[in-house]
PAZAPA-4460 file (N, C-alpha, C; in steps of 0.05 Angstrom, whole numbers, plus 32768, in hexadecimal, padded with zeros to 4 digits):
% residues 109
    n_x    n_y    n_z   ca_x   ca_y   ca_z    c_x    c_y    c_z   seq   type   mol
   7E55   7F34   8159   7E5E   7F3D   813E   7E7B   7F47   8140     1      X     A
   7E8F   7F40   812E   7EA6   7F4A   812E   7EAF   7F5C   811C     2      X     A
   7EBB   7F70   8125   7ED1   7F89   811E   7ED9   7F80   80FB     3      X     A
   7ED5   7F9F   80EE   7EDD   7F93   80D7   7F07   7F8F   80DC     4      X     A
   7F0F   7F9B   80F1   7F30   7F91   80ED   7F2C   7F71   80F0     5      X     A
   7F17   7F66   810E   7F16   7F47   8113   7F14   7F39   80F6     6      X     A
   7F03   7F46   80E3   7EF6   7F33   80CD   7F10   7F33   80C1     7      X     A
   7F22   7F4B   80B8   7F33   7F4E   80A5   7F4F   7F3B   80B2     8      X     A
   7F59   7F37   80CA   7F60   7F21   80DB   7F5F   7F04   80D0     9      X     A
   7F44   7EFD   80CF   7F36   7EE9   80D0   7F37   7ED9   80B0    10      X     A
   7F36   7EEF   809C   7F39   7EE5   8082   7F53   7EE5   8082    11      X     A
   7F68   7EF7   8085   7F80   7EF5   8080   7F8F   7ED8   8090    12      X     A
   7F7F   7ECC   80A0   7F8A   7EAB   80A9   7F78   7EA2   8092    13      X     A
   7F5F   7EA3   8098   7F52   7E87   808D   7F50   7E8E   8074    14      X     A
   7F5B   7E9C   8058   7F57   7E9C   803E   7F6F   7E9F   803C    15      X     A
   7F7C   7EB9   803C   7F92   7EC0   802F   7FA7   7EAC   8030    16      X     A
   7FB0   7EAD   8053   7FC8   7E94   805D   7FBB   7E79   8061    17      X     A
   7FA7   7E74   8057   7F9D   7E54   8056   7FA8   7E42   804B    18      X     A
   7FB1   7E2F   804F   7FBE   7E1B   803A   7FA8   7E0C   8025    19      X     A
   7F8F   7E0F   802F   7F85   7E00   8017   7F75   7E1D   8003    20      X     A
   7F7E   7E2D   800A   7F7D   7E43   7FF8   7F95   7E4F   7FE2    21      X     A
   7FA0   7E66   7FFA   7FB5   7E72   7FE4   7FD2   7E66   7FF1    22      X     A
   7FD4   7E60   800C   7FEE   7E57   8013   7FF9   7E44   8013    23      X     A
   8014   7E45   8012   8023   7E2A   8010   8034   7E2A   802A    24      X     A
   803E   7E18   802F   8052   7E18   804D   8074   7E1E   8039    25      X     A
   8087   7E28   8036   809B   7E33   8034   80B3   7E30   8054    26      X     A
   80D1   7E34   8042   80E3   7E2F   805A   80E2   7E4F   805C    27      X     A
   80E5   7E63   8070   80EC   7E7D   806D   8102   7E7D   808E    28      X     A
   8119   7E8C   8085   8133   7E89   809B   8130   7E71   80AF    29      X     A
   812F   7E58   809B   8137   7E3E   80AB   8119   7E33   80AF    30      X     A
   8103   7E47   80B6   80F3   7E30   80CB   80D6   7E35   80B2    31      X     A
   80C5   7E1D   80AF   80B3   7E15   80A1   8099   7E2E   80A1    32      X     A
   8083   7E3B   809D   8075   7E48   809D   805D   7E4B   8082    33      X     A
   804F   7E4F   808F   802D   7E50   8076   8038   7E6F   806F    34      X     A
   8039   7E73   8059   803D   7E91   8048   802C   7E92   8029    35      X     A
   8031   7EA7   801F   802A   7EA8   7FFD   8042   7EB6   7FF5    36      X     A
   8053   7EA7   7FE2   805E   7EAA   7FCF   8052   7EBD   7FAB    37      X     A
   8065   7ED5   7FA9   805D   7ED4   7F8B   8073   7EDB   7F80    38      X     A
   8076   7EDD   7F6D   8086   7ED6   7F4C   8087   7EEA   7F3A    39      X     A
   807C   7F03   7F47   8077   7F0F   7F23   8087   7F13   7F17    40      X     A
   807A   7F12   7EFC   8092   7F1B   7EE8   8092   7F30   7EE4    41      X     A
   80A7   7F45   7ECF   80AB   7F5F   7ED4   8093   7F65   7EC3    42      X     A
   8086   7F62   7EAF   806F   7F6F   7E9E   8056   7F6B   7EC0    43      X     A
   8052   7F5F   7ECA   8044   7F62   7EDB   803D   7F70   7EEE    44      X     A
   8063   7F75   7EF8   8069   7F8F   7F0B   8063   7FA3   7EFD    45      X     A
   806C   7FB0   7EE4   806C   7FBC   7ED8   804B   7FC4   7ED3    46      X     A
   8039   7FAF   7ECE   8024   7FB7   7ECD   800C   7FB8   7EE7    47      X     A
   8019   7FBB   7EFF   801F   7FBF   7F21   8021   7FD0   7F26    48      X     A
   802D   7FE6   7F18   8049   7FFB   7F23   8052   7FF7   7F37    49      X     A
   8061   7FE0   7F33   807E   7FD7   7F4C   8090   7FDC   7F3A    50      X     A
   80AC   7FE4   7F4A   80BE   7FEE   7F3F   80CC   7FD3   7F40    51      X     A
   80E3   7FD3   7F31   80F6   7FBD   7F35   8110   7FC0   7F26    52      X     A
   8125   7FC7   7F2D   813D   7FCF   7F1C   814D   7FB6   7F12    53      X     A
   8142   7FA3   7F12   8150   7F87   7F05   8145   7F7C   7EEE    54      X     A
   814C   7F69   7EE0   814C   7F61   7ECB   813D   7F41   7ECB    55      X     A
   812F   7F34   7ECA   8124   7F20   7ECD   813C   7F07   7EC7    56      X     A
   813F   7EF8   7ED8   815B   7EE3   7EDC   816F   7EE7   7ED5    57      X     A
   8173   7EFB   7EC5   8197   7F07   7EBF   8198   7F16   7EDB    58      X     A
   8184   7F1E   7EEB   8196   7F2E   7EFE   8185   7F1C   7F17    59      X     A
   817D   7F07   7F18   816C   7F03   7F2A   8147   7F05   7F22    60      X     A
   813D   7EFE   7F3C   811B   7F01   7F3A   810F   7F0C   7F4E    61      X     A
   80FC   7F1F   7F4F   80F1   7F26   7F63   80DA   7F15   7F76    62      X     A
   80DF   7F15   7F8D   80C9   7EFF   7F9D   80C2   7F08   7FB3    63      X     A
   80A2   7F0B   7FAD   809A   7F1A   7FC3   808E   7F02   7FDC    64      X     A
   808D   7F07   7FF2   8089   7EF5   8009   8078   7F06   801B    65      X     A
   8066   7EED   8021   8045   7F01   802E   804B   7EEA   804C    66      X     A
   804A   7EF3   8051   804F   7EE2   8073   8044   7EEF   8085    67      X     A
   803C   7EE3   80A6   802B   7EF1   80BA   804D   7EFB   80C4    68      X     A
   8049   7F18   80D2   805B   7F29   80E0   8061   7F0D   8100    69      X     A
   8051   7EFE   8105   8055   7EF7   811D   8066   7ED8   810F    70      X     A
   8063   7EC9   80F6   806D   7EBD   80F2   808C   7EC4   80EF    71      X     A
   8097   7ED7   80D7   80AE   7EEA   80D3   80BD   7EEF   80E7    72      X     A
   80AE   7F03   80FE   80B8   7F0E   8115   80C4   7F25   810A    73      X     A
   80DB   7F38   8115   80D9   7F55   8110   80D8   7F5C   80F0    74      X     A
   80C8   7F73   80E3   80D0   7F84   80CE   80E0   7F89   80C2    75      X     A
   80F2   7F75   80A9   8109   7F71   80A2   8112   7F8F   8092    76      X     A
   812E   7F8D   8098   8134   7FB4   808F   8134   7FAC   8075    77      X     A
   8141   7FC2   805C   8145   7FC3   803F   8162   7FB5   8046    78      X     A
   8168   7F9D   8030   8183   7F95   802F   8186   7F79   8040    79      X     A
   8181   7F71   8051   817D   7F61   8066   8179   7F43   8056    80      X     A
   8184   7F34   805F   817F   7F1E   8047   816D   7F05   805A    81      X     A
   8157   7EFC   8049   813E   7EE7   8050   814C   7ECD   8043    82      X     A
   8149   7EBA   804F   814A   7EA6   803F   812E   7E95   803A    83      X     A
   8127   7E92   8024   810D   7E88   8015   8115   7E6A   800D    84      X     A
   810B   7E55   8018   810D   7E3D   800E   812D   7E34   7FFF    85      X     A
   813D   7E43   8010   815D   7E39   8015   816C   7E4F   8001    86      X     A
   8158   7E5B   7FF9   8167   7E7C   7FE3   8167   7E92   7FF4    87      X     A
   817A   7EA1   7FF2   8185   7EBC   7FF9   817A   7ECE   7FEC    88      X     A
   8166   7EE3   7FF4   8160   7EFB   7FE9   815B   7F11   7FFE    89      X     A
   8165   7F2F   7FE9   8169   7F45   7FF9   8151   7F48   7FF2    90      X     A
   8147   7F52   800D   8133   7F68   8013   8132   7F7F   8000    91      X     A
   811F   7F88   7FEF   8121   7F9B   7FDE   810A   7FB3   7FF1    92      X     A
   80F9   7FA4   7FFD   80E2   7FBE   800F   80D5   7FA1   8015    93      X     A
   80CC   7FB2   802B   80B7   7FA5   803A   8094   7FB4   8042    94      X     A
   8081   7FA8   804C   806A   7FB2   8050   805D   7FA6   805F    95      X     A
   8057   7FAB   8074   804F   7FA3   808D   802B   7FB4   8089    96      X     A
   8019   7FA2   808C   7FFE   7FA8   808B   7FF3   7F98   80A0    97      X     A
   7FDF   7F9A   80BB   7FCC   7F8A   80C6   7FDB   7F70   80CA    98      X     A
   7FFA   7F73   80D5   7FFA   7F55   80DB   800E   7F42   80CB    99      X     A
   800B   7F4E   80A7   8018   7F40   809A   8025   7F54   808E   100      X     A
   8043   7F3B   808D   805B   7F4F   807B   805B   7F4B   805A   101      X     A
   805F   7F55   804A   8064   7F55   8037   807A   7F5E   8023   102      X     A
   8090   7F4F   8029   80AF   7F56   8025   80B3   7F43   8005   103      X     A
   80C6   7F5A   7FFF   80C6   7F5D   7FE4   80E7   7F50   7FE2   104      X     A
   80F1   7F42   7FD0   8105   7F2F   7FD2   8110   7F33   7FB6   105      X     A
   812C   7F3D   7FB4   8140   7F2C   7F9D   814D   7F1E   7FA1   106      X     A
   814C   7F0A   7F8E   8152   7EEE   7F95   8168   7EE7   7F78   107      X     A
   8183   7EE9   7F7A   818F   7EDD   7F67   8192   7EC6   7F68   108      X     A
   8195   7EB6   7F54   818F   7E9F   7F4D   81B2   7E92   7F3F   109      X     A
***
């Protein structure tokens, strides 16, 4: 019988980062990787309570990026710029949970 961390492990490959589930493969700083992409829009953050001091495509978009920590490699600081499928975005925060990062991205367009 396995550890509820093993089980929580175990779904976070085989559901979350699955490709025939929620993931897609993405370019992230040059090299190919299984991740989840999201999009929200600001009524959604907003109805989230995520903060976001921009403006929806007049100032850019926010994009958050769920990736394994071992795919990424180190804990990107605030400011630090990702590149997402050949776009430049600053790090707005990051969140490191069990393995996976979850870095938060403005992305002007």
């Amino acid at each position: 019988m396995s550890t509820f961390k093993e089980q929580l492990a175990s779904d976070l490959e085989n559901t979350f980062l699955n490709l025939d589930e929620f993931a897609e493969e993405h370019e992230v700083n040059g090299k190919t990787v299984t991740c989840v992409v999201q999009s929200p829009t600001e009524q959604e953050m907003f109805q989230q309570g995520i903060a976001y001091s921009g403006y929806e495509v007049t100032h850019g978009n926010l994009t958050i990026l769920h990736i394994k920590k071992d795919d990424f490699g180190d804990t990107p600081a605030e400011s630090q710029i990702v590149t997402l499928d050949g776009e430049d975005g600053e790090v707005q925060s990051c969140i490191e949970d069990m393995g996976l990062l979850s870095i938060y991205l403005h992305i002007n367009h």
